[in-house]
C-alpha positions as CSV (number, residue, x, y, z in Angstrom):
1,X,-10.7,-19.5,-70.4
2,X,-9.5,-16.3,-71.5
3,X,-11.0,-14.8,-67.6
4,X,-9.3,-17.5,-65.9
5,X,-6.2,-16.7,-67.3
6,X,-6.2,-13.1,-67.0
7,X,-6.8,-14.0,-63.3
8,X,-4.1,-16.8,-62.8
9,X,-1.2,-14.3,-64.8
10,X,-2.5,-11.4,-62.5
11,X,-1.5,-13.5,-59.2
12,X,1.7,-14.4,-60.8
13,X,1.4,-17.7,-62.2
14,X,3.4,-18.4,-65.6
15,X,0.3,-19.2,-67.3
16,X,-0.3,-20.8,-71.0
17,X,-3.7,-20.7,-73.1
18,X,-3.7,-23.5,-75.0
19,X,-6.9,-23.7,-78.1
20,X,-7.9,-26.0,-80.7
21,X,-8.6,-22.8,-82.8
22,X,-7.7,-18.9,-82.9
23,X,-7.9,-17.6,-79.3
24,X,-10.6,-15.4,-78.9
25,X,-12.0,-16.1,-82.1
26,X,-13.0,-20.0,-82.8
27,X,-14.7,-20.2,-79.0
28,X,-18.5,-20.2,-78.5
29,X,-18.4,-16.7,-77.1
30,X,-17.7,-15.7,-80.6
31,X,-19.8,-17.4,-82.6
32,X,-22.8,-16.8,-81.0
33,X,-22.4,-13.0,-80.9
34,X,-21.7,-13.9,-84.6
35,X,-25.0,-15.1,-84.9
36,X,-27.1,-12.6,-82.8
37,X,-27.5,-8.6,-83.5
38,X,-26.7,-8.2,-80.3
39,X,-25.4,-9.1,-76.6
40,X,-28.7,-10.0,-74.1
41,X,-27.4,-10.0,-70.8
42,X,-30.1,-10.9,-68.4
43,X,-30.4,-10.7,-64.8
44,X,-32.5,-8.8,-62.0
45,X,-32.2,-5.0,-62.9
46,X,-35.2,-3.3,-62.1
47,X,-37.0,-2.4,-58.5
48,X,-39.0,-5.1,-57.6
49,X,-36.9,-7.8,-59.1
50,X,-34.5,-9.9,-56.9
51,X,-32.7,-13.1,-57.2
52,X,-35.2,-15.3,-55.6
53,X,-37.7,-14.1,-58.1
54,X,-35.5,-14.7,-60.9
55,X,-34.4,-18.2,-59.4
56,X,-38.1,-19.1,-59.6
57,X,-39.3,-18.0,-63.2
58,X,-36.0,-20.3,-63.7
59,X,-37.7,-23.1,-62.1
60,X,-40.4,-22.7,-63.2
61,X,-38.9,-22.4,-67.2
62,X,-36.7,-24.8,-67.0
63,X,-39.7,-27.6,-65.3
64,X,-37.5,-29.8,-63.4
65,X,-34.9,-30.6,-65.8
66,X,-32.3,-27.6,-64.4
67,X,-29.2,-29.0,-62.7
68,X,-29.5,-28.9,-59.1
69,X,-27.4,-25.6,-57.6
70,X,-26.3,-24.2,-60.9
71,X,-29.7,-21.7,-61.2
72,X,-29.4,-20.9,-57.7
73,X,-25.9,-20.1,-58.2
74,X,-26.6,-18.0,-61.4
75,X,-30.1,-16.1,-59.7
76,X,-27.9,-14.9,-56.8
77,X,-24.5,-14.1,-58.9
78,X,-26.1,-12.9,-62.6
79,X,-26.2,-9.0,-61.8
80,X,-22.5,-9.1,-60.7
81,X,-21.5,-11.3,-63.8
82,X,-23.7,-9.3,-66.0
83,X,-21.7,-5.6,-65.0
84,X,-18.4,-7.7,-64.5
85,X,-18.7,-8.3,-68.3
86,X,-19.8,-4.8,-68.9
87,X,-16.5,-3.6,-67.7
88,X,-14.0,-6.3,-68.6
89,X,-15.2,-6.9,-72.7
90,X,-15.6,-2.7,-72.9
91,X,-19.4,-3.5,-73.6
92,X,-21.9,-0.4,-74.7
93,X,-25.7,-0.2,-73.4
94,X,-27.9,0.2,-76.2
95,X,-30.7,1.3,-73.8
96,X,-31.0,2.6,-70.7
97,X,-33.7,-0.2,-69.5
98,X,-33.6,-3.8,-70.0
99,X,-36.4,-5.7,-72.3
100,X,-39.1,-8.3,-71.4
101,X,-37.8,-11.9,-72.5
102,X,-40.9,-14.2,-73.7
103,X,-42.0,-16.1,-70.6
104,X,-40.9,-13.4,-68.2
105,X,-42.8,-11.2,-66.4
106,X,-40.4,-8.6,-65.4
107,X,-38.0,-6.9,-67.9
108,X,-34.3,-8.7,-67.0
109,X,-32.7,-8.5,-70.8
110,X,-29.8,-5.6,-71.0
111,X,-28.9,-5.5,-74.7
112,X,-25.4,-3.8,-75.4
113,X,-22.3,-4.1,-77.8
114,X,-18.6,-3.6,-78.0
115,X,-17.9,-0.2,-77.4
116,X,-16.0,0.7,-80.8
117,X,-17.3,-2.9,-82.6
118,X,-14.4,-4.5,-81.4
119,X,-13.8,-8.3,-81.5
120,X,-15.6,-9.3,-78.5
121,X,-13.0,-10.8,-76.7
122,X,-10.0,-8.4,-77.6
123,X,-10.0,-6.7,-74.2
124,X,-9.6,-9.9,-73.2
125,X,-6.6,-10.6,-75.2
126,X,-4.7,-7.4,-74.8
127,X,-4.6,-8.0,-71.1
128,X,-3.4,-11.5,-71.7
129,X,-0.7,-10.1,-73.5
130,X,0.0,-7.3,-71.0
131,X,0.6,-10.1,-68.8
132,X,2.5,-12.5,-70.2
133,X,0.3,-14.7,-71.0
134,X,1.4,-17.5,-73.3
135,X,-1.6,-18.3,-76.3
136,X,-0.8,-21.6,-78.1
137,X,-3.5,-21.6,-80.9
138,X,-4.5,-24.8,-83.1
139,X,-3.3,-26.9,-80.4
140,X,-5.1,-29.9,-78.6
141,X,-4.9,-31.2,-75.2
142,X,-5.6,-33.8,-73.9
143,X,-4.0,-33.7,-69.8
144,X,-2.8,-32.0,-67.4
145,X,1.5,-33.1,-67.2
146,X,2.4,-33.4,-63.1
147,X,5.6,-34.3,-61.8
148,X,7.0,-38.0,-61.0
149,X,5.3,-38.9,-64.6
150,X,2.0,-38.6,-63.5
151,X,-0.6,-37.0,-65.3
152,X,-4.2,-35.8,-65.1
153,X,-6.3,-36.8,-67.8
154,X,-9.9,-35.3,-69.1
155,X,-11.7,-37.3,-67.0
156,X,-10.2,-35.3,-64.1
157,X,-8.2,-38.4,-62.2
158,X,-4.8,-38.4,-61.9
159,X,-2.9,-41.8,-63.7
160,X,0.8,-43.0,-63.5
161,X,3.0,-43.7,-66.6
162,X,5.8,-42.5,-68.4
163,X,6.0,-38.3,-69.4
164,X,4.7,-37.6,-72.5
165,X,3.9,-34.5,-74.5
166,X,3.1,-31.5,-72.3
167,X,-0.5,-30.6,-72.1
168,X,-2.7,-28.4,-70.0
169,X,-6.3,-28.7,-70.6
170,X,-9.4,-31.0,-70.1
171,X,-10.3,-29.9,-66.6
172,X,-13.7,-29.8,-67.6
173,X,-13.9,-26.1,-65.3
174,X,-17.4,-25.4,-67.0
175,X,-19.2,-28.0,-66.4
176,X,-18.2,-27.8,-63.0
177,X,-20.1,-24.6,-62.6
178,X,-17.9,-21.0,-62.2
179,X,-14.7,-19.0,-63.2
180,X,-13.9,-19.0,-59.1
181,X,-13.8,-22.6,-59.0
182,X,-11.6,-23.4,-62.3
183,X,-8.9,-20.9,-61.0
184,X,-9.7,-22.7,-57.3
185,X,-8.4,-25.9,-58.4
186,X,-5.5,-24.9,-60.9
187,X,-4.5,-22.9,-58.2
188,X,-4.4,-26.1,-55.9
189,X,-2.6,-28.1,-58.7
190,X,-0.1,-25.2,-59.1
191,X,0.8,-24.8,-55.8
192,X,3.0,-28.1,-56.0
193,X,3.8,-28.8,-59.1
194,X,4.8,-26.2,-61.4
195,X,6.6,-22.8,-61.2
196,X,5.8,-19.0,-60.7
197,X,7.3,-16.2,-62.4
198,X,9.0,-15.6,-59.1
199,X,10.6,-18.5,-58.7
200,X,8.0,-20.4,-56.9
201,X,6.9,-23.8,-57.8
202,X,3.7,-23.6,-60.3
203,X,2.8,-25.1,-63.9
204,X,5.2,-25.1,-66.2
């Protein structure tokens, strides 16, 4: 969430965060690395390794019950992701070479920490706040509010009736696979029905 805003602010949108609990601190990101000693980012580092060998030790591992197109999208994409995160959370290698995971046969797991044992997500915030970005902690939503009183609900369909309370959530952007996609379609929903910093129509 805190990525896709980050990317919608730095293309000019007025964006809002809006969180159920502290931003950047009640998420799942931070709880797991709560839980663990250390980040494991894994993905096809070494010679010899390749996405179509890491897409099928993930068939294999997962027997049939992966979701269709989601492990070929993370086989072919995980490297990028992994040193994407590297750079955006200020993460530090604890090791020059990654580790071999149980199951695998080639070593894919890169463990590293915050540089300076920061919150995990503060990088994340301080460019939020750098641009503009609205957080609206311990707040729930349940829509997305249009224009001409409609509104898009959880579910993702779009439903007439009166306004109500302003909300912008529940687009369900991570079950729907990556970060590119979410800001693809708040980007289509912006484009006519909200406002931009510059006076453009976008979300208000």
């Amino acid at each position: 969430g805190l990525a896709c805003a980050v990317e919608l602010a730095g293309s000019g949108w007025a964006t809002t965060v809006v969180t159920a609990g502290r931003a950047g601190r009640d998420g799942a990101t931070h709880r797991v690395h709560g839980l663990a000693p250390w980040i494991l980012l894994t993905a096809p580092w070494v010679r010899g390794d390749s996405p179509e060998r890491f897409l099928a030790d993930l068939a294999r591992r997962g027997q049939g019950l992966e979701r269709t197109g989601l492990a070929e999208v993370l086989a072919e994409n995980a490297h990028a992701a992994a040193r994407e995160l590297i750079e955006t959370l200020d993460l530090e290698l604890l090791a020059d070479e990654p580790v071999t995971l149980p199951g695998d046969e080639i070593a894919r797991g890169l463990r590293c920490l915050p540089r300076d044992r920061h919150l995990l997500l503060a990088p994340l915030l301080r460019r939020c706040a750098e641009l503009g970005v609205e957080l609206r902690e311990r707040t729930l939503a349940s829509g997305l509010l249009l224009a001409a009183g409609r509104r898009e609900d959880g579910d993702g369909r779009s439903r007439g009736g009166p306004r109500r309370g302003a909300a912008a959530g529940g687009l369900r952007g991570g079950r729907r696979g990556t970060k590119r996609r979410l800001v693809s379609r708040l980007r289509m929903l912006l484009g006519s029905h909200g406002r931009r910093r510059d006076g453009r129509r976008g979300l208000e």
